[in-house]
NUMARSE-394816 format. One record per residue: x, y, z of N, C-alpha, C in turn; residue in one letter. Coordinates in steps of 0.1 Angstrom, whole numbers, padded with zeros to 4 digits, always signed. Example, Ala and Ser with C-alpha at 12.3 -4.5 7.8 and 13.67 -1.06 7.14 Angstrom:
<recs>
+0132-0057+0078+0123-0045+0078+0132-0033+0078A;+0128-0022+0071+0137-0011+0071+0129+0000+0079S;
</recs>
This chain:
<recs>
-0032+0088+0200-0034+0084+0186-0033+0069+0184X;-0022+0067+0193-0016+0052+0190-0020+0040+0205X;-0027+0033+0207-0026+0027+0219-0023+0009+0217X;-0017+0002+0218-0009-0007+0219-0008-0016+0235X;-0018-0025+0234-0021-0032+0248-0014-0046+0247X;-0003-0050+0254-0005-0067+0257+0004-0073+0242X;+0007-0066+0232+0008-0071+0223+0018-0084+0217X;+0013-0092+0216+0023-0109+0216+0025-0113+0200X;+0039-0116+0194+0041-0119+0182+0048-0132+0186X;+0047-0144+0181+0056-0157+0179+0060-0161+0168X;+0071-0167+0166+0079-0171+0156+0079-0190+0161X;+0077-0200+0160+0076-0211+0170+0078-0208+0178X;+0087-0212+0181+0094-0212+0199+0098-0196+0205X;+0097-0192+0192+0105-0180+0195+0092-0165+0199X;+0097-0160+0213+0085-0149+0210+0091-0135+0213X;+0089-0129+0199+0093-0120+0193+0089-0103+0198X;+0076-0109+0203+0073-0097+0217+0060-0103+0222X;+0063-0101+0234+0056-0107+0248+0049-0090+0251X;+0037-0092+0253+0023-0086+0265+0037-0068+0265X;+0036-0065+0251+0042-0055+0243+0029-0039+0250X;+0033-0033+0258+0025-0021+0259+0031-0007+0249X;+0022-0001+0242+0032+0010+0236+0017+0020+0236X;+0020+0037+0242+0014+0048+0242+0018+0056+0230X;+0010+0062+0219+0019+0072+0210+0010+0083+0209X;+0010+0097+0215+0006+0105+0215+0008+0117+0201X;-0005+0122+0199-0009+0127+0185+0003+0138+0182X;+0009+0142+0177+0017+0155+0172+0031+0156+0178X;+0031+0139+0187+0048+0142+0189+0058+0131+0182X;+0070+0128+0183+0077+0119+0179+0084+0112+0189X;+0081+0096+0187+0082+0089+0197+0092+0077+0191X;+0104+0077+0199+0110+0068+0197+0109+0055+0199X;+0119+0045+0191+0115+0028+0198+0131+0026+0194X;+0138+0020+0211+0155+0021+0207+0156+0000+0211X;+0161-0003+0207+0167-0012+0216+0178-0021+0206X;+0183-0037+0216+0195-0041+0208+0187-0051+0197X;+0197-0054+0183+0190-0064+0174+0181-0074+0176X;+0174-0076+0172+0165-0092+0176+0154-0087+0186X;+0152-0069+0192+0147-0072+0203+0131-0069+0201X;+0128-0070+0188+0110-0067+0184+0105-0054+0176X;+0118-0045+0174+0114-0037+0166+0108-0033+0154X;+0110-0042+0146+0106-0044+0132+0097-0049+0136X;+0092-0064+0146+0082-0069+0141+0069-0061+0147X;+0069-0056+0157+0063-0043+0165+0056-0036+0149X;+0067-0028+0145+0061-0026+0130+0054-0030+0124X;+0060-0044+0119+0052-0052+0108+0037-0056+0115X;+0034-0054+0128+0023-0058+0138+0009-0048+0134X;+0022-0035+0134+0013-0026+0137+0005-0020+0122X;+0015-0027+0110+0010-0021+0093+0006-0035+0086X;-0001-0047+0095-0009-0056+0092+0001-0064+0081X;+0016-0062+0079+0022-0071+0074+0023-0084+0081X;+0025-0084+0093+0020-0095+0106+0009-0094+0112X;+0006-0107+0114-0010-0109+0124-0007-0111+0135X;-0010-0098+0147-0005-0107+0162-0013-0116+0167X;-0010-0127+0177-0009-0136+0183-0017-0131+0194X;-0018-0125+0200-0023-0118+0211-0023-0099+0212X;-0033-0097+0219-0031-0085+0222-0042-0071+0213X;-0039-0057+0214-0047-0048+0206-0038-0037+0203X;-0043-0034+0190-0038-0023+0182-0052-0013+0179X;-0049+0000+0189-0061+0008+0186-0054+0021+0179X;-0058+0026+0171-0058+0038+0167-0067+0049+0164X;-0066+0061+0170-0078+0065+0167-0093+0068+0171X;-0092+0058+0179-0100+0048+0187-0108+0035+0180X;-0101+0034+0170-0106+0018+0163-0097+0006+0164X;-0101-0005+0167-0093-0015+0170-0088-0020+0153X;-0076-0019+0150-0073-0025+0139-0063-0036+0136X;-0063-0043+0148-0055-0055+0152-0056-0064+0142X;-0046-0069+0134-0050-0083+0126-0055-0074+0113X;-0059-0064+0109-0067-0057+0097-0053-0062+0085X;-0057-0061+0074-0048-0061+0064-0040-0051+0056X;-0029-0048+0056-0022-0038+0054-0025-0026+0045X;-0034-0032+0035-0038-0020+0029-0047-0013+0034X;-0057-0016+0044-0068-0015+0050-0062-0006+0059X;-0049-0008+0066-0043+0001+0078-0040+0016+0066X;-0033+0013+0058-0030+0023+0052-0034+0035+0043X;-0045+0027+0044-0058+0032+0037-0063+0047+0049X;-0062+0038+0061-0066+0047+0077-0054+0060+0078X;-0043+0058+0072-0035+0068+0071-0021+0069+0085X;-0017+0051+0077-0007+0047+0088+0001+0041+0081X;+0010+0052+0077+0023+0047+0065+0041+0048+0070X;+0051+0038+0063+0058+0034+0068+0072+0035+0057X;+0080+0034+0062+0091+0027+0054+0095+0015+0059X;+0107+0011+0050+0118-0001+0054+0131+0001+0057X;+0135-0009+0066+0149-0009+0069+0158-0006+0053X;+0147-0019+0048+0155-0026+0032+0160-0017+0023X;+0152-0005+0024+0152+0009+0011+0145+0007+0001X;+0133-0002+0000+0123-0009-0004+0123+0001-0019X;+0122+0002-0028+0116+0010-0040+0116+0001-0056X;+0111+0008-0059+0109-0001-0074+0120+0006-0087X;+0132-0002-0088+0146+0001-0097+0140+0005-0109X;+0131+0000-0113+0128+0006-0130+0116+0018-0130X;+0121+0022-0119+0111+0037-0116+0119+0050-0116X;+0115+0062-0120+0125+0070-0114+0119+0078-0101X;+0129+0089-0095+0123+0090-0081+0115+0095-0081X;+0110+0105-0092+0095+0115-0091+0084+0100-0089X;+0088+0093-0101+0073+0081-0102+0073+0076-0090X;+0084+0066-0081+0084+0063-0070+0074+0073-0059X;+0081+0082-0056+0070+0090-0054+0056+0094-0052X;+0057+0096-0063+0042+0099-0069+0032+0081-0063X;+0041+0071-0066+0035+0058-0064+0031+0055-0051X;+0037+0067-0037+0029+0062-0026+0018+0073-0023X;+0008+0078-0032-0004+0086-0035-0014+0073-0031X;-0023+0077-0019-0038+0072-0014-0045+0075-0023X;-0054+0072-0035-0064+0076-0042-0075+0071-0042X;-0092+0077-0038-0099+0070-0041-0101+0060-0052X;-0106+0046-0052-0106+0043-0066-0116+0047-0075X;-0130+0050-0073-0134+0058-0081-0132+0070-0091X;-0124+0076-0083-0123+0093-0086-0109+0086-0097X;-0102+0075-0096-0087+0070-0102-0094+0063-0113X;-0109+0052-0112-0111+0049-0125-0120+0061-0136X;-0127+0067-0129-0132+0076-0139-0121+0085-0148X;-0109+0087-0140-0100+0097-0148-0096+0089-0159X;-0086+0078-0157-0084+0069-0167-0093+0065-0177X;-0108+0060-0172-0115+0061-0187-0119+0076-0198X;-0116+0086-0189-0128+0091-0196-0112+0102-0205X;-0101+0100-0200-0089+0108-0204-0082+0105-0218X;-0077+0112-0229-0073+0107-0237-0059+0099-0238X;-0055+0095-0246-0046+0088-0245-0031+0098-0247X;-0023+0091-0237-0009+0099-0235-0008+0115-0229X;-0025+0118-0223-0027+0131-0218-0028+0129-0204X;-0022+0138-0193-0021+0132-0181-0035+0139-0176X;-0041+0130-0167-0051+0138-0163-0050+0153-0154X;-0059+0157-0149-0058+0163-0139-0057+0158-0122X;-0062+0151-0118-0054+0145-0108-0040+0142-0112X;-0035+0132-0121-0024+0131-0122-0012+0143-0123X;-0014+0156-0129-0005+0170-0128-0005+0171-0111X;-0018+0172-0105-0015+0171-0091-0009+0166-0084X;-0010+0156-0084+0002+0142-0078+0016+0147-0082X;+0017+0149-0091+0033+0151-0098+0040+0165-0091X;+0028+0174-0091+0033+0187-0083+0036+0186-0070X;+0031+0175-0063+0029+0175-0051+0039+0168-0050X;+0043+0157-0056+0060+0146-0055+0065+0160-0057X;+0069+0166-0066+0078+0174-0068+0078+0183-0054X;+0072+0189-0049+0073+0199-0038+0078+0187-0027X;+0073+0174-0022+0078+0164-0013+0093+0160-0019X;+0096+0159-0029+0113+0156-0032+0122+0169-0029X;+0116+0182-0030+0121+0193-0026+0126+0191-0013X;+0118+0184-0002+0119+0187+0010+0130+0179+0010X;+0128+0168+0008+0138+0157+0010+0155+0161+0002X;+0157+0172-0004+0164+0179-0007+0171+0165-0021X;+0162+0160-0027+0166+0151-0038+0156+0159-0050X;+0159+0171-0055+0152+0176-0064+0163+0172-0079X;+0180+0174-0079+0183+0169-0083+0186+0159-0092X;+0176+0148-0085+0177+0131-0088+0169+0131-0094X;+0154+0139-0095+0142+0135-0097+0140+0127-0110X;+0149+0127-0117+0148+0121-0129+0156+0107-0134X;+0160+0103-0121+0171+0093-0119+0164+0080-0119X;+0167+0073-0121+0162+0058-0118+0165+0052-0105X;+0156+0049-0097+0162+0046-0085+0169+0034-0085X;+0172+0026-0093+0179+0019-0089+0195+0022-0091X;+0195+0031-0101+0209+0041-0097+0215+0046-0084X;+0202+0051-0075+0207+0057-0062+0212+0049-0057X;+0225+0058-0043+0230+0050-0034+0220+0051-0020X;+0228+0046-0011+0217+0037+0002+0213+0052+0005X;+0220+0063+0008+0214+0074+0016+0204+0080+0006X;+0204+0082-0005+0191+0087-0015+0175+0079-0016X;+0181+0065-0011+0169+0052-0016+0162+0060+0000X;+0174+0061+0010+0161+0059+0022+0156+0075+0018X;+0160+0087+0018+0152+0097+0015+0138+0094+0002X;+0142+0091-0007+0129+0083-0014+0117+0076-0005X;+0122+0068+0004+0111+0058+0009+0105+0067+0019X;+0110+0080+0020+0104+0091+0031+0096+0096+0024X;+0103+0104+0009+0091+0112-0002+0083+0107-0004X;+0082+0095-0005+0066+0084-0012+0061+0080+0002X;+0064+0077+0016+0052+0080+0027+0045+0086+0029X;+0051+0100+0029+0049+0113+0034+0038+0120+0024X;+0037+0113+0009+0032+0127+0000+0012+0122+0001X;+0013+0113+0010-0002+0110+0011-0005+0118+0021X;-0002+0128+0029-0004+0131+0045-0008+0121+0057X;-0002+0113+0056-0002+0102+0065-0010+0110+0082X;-0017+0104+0086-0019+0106+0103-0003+0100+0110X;-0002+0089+0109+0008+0081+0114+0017+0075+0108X;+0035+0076+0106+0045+0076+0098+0055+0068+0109X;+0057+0054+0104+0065+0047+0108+0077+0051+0101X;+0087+0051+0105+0100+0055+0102+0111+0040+0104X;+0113+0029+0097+0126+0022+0104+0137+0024+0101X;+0144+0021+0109+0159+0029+0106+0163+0036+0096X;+0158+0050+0094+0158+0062+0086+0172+0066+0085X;+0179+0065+0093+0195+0069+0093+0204+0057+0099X;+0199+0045+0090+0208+0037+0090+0221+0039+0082X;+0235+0035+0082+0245+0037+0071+0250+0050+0070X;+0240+0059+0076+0245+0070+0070+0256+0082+0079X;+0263+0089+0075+0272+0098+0081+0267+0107+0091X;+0272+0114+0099+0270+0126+0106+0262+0137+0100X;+0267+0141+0086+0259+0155+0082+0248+0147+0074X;+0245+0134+0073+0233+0130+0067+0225+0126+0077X;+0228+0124+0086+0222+0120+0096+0213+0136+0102X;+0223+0147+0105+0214+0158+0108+0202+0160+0096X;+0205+0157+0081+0197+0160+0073+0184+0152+0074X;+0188+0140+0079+0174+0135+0079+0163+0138+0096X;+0172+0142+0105+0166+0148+0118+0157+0156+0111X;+0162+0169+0107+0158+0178+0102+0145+0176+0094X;+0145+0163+0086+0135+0164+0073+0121+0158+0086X;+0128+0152+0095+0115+0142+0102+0104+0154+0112X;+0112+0164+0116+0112+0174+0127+0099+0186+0114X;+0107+0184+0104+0097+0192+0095+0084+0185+0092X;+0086+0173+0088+0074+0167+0090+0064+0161+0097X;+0067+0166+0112+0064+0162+0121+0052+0177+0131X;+0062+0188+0120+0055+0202+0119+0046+0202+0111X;+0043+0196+0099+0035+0196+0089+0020+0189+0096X;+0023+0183+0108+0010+0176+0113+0008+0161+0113X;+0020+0157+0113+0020+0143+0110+0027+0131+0125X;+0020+0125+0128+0025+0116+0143+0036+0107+0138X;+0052+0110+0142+0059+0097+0139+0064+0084+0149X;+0068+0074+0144+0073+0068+0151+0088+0060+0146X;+0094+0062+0152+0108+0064+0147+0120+0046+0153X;+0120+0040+0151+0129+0030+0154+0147+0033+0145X;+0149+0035+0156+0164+0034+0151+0174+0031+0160X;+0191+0025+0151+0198+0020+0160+0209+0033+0166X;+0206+0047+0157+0213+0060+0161+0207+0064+0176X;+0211+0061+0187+0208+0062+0200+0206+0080+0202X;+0216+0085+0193+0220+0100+0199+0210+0101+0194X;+0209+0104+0180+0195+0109+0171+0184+0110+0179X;+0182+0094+0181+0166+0094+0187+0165+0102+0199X;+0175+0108+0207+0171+0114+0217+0170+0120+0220X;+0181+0132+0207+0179+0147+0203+0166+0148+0201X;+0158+0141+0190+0145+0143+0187+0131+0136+0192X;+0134+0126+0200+0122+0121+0209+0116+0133+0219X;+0101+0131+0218+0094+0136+0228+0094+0123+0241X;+0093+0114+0234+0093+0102+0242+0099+0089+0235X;+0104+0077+0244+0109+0065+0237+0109+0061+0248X;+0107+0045+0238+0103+0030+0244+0110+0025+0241X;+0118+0013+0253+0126+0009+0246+0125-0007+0247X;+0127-0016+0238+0123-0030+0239+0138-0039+0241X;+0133-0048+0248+0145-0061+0247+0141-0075+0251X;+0144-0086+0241+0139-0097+0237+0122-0095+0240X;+0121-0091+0229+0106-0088+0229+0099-0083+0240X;+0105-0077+0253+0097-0072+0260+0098-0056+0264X;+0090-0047+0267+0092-0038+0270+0101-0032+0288X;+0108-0031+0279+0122-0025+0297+0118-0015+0309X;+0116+0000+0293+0119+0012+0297+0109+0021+0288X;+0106+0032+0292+0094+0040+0286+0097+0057+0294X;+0102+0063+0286+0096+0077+0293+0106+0089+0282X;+0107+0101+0288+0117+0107+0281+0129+0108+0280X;+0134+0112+0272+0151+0109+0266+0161+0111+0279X;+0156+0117+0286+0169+0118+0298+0167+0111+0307X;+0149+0101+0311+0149+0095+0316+0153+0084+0311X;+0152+0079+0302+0159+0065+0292+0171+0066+0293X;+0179+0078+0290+0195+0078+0292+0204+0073+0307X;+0196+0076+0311+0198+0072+0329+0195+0058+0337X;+0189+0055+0331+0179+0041+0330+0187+0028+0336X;+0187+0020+0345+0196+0010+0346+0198+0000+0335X;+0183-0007+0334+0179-0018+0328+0186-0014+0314X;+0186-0001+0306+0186+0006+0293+0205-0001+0291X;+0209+0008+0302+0224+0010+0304+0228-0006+0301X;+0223-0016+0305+0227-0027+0310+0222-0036+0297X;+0213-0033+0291+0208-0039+0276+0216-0038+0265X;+0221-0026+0265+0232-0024+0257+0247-0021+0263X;+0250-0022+0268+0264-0022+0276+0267-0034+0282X;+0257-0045+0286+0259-0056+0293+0259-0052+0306X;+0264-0065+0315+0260-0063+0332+0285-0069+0330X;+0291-0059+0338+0305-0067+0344+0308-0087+0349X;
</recs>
């Protein structure tokens, strides 16, 4: 689904990922583990046209969309979250929600002209059923009427999952999805990824929960100072010298 050749990001002096190879095969979940600073985010930001690489190809699909502009990637059906818990505070969670809906713009301006005023259209009842059934999953049915900027950190990141997810994404960046969060939130959100990952959707998962990612990786990659180390599956990565020694140091 995902192929990732060579890929080079610079910061001046600084290079943030060096001749970056990454494989992501369609219907599994594929990890990306390594220590701070070591290209994971920007890997992301590379791959959802918030950054322009410097070198290299981003194919998906089999379309080269290297350098494309972010709406344009996500338009193709390659949606993400944030570390940050990105959402909009004077929203509540259904709207949030509902606000990461793909919509033609045709089919979005003809509703609005031709609808009365304060009557929701018919696409829009749809949208809202559909948030509603996606906040179910996310087990925030609850909240739905909450203002997000009320929520705490573990609610904001399940939101930034409801509003990826409710477009049917092909491909779902995940960054640190279970950052901050506990033990039994942490299975909660395995769980929600594993379901959505049944629903038909390719993820890619960066996180600093080592165990997590390797309960649920088919596969992971793992990066350090922007370069790629280590690549295969979870028990080969666990075993790994270079892995061991990236994060544990060398005596």
């Amino acid at each position: 689904m995902l192929k990732i050749t060579r890929l080079c990001k610079n910061f001046g002096a600084l290079q943030a990922l060096n001749k970056v190879d990454v494989e992501v095969k369609e219907g599994t979940i594929h990890g990306i583990i390594g220590p701070n600073g070591s290209g994971k985010t920007t890997l992301f930001n590379c791959i959802t046209g918030i950054l322009k690489p410097d070198g290299g190809t981003i194919i998906f699909k089999g379309e080269d969309i290297t350098g494309l502009r972010a709406d344009l990637i996500a338009n193709k059906g390659i949606h993400r979250t944030f570390q940050a818990g990105k959402l909009v505070p004077s929203l509540t969670v259904l709207e949030n929600v509902m606000s990461g809906i793909q919509d033609p713009i045709g089919e979005a301006v003809r509703e609005t002209m031709f609808r009365l005023p304060f009557i929701k259209s018919k696409r829009e009842r749809e949208i809202e059923e559909k948030a509603r059934h996606i906040i179910e999953i996310t087990g925030l049915s609850d909240s739905i009427d909450r203002w997000s900027g009320d929520l705490v950190w573990t609610e904001r990141q399940l939101v930034q999952i409801a509003r990826a997810i409710i477009s049917e994404p092909k491909l779902l960046l995940l960054d640190e999805p279970a950052s901050g969060m506990g033990a039994r939130e942490i299975d909660k959100v395995d769980a929600i990824i594993r379901q959505v990952r049944d629903m038909g959707t390719t993820i890619i998962v960066v996180s600093h929960d080592v165990k997590m990612l390797m309960n649920m990786s088919d596969m992971v990659t793992v990066l350090n100072f922007g370069q790629k180390i280590a690549e295969g599956v979870p028990t080969e990565i666990q075993n790994n010298p270079k892995v061991l020694e990236a994060y544990l140091g060398t005596e």
